[in-house]
C-alpha positions as a printed Julia matrix, in Angstrom:
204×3 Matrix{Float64}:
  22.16  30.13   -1.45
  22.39  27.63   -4.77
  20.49  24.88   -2.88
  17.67  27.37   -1.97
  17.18  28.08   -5.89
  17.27  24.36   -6.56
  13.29  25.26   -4.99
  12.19  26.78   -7.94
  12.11  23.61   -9.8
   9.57  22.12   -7.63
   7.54  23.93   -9.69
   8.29  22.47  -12.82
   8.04  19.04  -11.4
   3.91  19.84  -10.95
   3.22  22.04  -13.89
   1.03  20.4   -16.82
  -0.72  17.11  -16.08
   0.56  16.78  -12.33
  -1.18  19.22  -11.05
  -4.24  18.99  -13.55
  -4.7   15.27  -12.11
  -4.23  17.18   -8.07
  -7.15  19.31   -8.91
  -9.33  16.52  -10.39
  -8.79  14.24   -7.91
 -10.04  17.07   -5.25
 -13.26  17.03   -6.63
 -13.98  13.75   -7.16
 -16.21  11.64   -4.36
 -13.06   9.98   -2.61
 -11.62  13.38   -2.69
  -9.3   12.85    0.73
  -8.3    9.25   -0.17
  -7.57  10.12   -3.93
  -5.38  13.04   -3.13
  -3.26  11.47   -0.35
  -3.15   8.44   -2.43
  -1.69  10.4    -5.02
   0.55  12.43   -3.09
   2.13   9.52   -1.89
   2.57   7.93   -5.12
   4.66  11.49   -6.03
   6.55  11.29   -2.86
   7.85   7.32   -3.63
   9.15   7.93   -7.02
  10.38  11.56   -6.46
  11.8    9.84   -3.65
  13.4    7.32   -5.53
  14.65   9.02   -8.24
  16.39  12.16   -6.38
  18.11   9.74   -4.33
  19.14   7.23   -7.17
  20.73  10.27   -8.78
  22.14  11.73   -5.58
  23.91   8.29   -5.0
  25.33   7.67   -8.5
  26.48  11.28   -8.88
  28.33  10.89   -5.35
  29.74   7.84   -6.85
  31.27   9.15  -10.2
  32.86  11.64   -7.57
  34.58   9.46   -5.43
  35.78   7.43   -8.35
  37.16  10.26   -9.65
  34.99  12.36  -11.96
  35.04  15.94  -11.96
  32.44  18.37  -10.62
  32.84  19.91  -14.02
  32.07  16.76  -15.39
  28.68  16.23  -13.36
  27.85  20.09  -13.8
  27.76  19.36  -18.06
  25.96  16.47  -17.54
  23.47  18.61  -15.78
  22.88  21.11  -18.21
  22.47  18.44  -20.73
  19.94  17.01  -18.55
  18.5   20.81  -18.37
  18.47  21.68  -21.48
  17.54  18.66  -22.89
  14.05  19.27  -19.98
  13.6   23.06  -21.52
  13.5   21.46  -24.59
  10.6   19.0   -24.14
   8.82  21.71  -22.09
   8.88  24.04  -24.88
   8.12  21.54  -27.84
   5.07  20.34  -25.76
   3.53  23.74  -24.82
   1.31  23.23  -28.2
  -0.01  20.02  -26.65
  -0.36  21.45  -23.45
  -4.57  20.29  -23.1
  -5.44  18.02  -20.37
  -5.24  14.14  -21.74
  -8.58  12.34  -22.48
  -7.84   9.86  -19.7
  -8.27  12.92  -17.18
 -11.92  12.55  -17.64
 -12.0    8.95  -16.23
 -10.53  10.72  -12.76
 -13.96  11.44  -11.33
 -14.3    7.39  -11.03
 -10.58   7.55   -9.51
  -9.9    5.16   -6.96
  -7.12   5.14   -4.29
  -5.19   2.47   -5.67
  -5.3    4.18   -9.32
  -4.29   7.42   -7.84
  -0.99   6.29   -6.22
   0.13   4.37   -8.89
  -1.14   7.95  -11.2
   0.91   9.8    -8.39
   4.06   7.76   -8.83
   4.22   7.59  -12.94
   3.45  11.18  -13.74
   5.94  11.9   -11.35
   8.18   9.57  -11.93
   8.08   8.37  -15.8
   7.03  12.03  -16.82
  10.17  12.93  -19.05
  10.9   16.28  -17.95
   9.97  15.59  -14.49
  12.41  12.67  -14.91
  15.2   14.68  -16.1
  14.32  17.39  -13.1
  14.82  14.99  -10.64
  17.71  13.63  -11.72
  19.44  17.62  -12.11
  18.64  17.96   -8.61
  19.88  14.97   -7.27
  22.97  15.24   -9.39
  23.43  18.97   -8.29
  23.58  18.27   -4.92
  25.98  15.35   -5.04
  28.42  17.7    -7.15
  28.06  20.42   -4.48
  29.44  18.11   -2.03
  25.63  18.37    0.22
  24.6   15.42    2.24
  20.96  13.81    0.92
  19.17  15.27    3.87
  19.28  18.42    1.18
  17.04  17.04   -1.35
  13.89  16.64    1.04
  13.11  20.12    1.15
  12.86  19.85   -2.77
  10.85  16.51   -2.31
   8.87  18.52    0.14
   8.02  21.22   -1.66
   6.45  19.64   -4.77
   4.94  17.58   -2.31
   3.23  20.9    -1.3
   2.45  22.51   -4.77
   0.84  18.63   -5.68
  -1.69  19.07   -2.06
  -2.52  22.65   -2.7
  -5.95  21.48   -3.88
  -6.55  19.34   -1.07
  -5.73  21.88    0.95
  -7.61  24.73   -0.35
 -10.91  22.15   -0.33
 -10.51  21.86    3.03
 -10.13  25.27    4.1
 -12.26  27.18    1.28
 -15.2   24.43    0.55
 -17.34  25.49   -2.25
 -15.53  28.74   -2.77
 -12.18  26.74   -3.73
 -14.65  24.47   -5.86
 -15.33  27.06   -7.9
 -11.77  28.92   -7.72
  -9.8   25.43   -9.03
 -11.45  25.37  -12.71
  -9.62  28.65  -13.11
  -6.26  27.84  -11.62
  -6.52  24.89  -13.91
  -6.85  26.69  -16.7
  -4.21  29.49  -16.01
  -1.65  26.24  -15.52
  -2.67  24.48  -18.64
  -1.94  28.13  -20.67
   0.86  29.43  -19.22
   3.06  27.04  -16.94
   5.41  26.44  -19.71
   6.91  30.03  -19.22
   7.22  29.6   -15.7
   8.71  26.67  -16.49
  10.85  28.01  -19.16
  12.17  30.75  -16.79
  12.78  28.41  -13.97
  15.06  26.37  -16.61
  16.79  28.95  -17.77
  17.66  30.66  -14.32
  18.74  27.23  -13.18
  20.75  26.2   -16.05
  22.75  29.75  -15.66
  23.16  28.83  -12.1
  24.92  25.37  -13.08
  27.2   27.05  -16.25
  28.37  29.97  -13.6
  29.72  27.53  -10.99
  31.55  25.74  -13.91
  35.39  26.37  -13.42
């Protein structure tokens, strides 16, 4: 199912400093009120933006823009994501202001949440493909929640293996942190690519 592959770019919405803040945050002294704080701040503009998309996209239809139309201005909006991903991977290390999270407060942390997911550009550009993909499928919004849902997820994995693991995950995060900050381009990379193939095969 195309909408079930639209998924896999949850993952690029949280790899790099999205889910290098999640882990931080989880380990700070405010740990519960920092990550829900910033989990929430994801879900508003992810939110936001998906639908914004979703709505326009619907709108060029019904005023009489092709699907073809919408599906180009998704791969540009691909592509043009891929792009920044891969020019970036050299500058992939974790931004000074990361250090500053162990003195995070809630309030900080949403409005962290809500710009790295939301001003972020290839998270930007992501959720705007997806919205714009499901409008030109012809889905109802209801669709782009699981999406919303599921980067939701990746972004509380930390919370969630501090509560269930404790120290152990305390000690198992510095690592996952560091295999993200090496290698989540090519994830990302792949991810692009099979997506972008998925958009050019539908084209008529």
């Amino acid at each position: 199912m195309d909408i079930a592959k639209t998924l896999s770019l949850s993952f690029v919405m949280i790899a790099g400093p999205q889910i290098l803040s999640s882990i931080f945050l989880a380990t700070t002294k405010k740990w519960s009120q920092n990550s829900l704080a910033f989990i929430a701040g994801a879900a508003t503009s992810v939110t936001l933006i998906t639908t914004a998309a979703f709505l326009l996209s619907s709108g060029a239809s019904s005023n009489g823009t092709s699907s073809n139309t919408l599906s180009y201005i998704i791969l540009v909006l691909l592509v043009a994501a891929a792009i920044h991903t891969f020019v970036s991977r050299k500058t992939s290390k974790p931004p000074k202001w990361m250090g500053k999270l162990e003195e995070a407060q809630p309030k900080g942390s949403y409005k962290l949440g809500f710009l790295l997911l939301g001003v972020f550009p290839s998270d930007i550009l992501t959720s705007i493909s997806v919205g714009a993909f499901m409008a030109a499928q012809g889905e109802p919004w209801v669709q782009i929640l699981p999406f919303v849902f599921l980067v939701l997820l990746f972004l509380a994995l930390p919370l969630i293996l501090i509560v269930l693991l404790g120290k152990r995950a305390e000690a198992f995060l510095p690592k996952a942190r560091d295999w993200m900050n090496n290698n989540s381009w090519i994830v990302s990379e792949i991810v692009f690519a099979m997506f972008i193939a998925l958009v050019y095969s539908g084209l008529n």
